[in-house]
C-alpha positions as CSV (number, residue, x, y, z in Angstrom):
1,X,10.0,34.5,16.3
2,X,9.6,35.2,12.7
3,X,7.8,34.2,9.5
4,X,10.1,32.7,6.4
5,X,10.2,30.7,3.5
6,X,12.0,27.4,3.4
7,X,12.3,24.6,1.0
8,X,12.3,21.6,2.4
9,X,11.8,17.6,1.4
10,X,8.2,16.5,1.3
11,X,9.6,13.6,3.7
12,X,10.5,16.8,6.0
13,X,7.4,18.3,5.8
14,X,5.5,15.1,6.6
15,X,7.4,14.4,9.7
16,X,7.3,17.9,10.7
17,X,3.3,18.0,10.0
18,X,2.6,15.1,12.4
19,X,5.1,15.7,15.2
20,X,3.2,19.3,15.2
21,X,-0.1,18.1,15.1
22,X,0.6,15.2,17.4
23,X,1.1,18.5,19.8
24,X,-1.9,20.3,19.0
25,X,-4.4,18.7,21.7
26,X,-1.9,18.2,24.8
27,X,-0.5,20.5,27.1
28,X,1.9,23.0,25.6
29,X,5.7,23.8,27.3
30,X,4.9,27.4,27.0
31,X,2.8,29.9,25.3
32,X,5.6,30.8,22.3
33,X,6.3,27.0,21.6
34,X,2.7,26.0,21.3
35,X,2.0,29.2,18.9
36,X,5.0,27.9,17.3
37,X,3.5,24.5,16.9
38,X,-0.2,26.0,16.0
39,X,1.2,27.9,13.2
40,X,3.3,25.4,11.6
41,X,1.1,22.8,11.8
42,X,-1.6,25.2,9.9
43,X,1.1,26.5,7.7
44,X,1.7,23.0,6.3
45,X,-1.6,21.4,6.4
46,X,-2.5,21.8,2.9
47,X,1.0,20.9,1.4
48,X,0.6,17.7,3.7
49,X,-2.7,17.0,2.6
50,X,-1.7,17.1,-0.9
51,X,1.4,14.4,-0.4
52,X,-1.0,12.2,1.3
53,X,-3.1,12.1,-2.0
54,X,0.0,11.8,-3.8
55,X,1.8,8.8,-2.0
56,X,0.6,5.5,-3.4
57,X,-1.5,3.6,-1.3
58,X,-2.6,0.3,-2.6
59,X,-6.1,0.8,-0.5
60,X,-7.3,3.6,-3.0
61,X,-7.3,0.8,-5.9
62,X,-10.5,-0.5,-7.1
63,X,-9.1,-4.5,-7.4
64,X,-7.8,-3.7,-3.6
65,X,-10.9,-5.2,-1.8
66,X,-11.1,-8.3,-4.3
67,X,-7.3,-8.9,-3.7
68,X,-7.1,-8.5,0.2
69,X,-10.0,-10.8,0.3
70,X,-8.1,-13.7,-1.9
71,X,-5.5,-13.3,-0.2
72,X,-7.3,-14.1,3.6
73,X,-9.3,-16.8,1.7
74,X,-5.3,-18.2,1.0
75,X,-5.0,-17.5,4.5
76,X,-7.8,-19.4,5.5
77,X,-7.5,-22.2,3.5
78,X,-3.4,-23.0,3.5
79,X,-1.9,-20.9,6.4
80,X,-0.7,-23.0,9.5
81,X,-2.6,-23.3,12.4
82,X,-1.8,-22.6,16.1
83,X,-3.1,-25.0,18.8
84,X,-6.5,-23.8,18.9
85,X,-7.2,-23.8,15.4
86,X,-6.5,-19.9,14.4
87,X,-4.3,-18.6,11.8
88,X,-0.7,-18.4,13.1
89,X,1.0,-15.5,12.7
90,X,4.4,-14.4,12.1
91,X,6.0,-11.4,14.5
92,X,5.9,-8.9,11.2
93,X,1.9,-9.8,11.1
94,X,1.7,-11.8,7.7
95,X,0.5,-15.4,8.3
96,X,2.7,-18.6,8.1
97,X,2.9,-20.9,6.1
98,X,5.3,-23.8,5.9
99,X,3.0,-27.0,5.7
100,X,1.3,-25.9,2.8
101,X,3.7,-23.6,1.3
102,X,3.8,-24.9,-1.9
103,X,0.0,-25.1,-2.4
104,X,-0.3,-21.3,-1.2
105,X,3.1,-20.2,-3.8
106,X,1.2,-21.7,-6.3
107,X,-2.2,-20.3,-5.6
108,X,-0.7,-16.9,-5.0
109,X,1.1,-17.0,-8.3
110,X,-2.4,-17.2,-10.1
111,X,-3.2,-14.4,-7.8
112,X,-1.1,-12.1,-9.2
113,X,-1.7,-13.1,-12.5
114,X,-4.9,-12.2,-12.3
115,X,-4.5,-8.9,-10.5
116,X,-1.1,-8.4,-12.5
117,X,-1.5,-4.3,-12.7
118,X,-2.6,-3.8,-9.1
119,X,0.5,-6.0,-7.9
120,X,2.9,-3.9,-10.7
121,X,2.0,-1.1,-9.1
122,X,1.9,-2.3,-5.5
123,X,5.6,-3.8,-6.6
124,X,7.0,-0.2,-7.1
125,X,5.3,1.4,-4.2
126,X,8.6,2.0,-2.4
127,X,10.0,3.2,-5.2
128,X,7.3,5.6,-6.3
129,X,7.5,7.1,-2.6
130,X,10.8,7.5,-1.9
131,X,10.9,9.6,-5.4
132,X,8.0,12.0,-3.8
133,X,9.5,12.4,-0.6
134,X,12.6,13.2,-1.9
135,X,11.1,16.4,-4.1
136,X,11.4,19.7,-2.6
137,X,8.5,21.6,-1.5
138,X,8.8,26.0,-0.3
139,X,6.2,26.5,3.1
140,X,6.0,29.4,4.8
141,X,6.9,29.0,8.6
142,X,7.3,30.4,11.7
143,X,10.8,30.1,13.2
144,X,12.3,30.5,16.6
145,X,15.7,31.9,17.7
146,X,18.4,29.0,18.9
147,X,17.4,30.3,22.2
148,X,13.7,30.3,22.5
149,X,13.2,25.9,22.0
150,X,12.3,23.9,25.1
151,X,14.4,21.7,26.6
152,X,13.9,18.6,24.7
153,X,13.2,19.7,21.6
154,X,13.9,17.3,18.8
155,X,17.1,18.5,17.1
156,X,15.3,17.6,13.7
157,X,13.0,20.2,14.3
158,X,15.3,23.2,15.6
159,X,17.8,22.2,13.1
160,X,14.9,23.0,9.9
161,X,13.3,25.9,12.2
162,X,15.7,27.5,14.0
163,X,17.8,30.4,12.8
């Protein structure tokens, strides 16, 4: 085991930082592997704190709450209906509609006129992400030899912490 410096993609560190913690509370293959884990997870807790805060997320908008509840008051009011009388649903989770389509498109449109910066910037979201998890950030980590990884180990995470 030893300590080093590695620069990796913030979308690294992120999934690094929750498989690790996502480990911290169970039961651990072996004493080495769960320091391993303990120490990594530490290392990058405040790098991965700081990405949260950078990613946008719509929620942290002021205009959020007046928007989200529009948007279930469109629900309510044009979204088909399933035999007993409640929204119906589409398998990705946003509601359906088809008999009133047009009357929702329309209602919607005046929505986002309305809200027209909070849906620009919920519009480039993706975008805006992808660009901060593709930046490079240096941690400081704790590495194991080839050798010393559990069975099972996700190749992702010998292949950035394994020398």
């Amino acid at each position: 085991m030893k300590v080093s410096e590695i620069t990796i993609s913030k979308y690294q560190l992120k999934q690094l930082f929750e498989e690790f913690n996502s480990k911290l509370m169970v039961d651990g293959v072996n004493a080495k592997y769960s320091w391993f884990i303990y120490k990594n997870s530490e290392a990058m807790a405040q790098e991965y704190t700081k990405l949260m805060g950078e990613l946008y997320d719509e929620r942290r908008e002021p205009d959020f709450p007046a928007v989200f509840r529009a948007q279930m008051d469109l629900a309510e009011k044009y979204a088909d209906r399933t035999e007993d009388g409640k929204i119906a649903y589409a398998p990705n989770g946003l509601p359906v509609y088809t008999e009133h389509a047009k009357e929702h498109a329309e209602e919607f449109a005046k929505l986002r006129e309305q809200y027209s910066e909070f849906f620009a910037k919920l519009d480039k979201k993706q975008s805006v992400n992808s660009e901060l998890f593709s930046q490079q950030v240096t941690v400081q980590v704790t590495q194991l030899e080839l050798s010393e990884f559990p069975p099972n180990t996700k190749p992702y995470i010998i292949g950035l912490l394994g020398y």
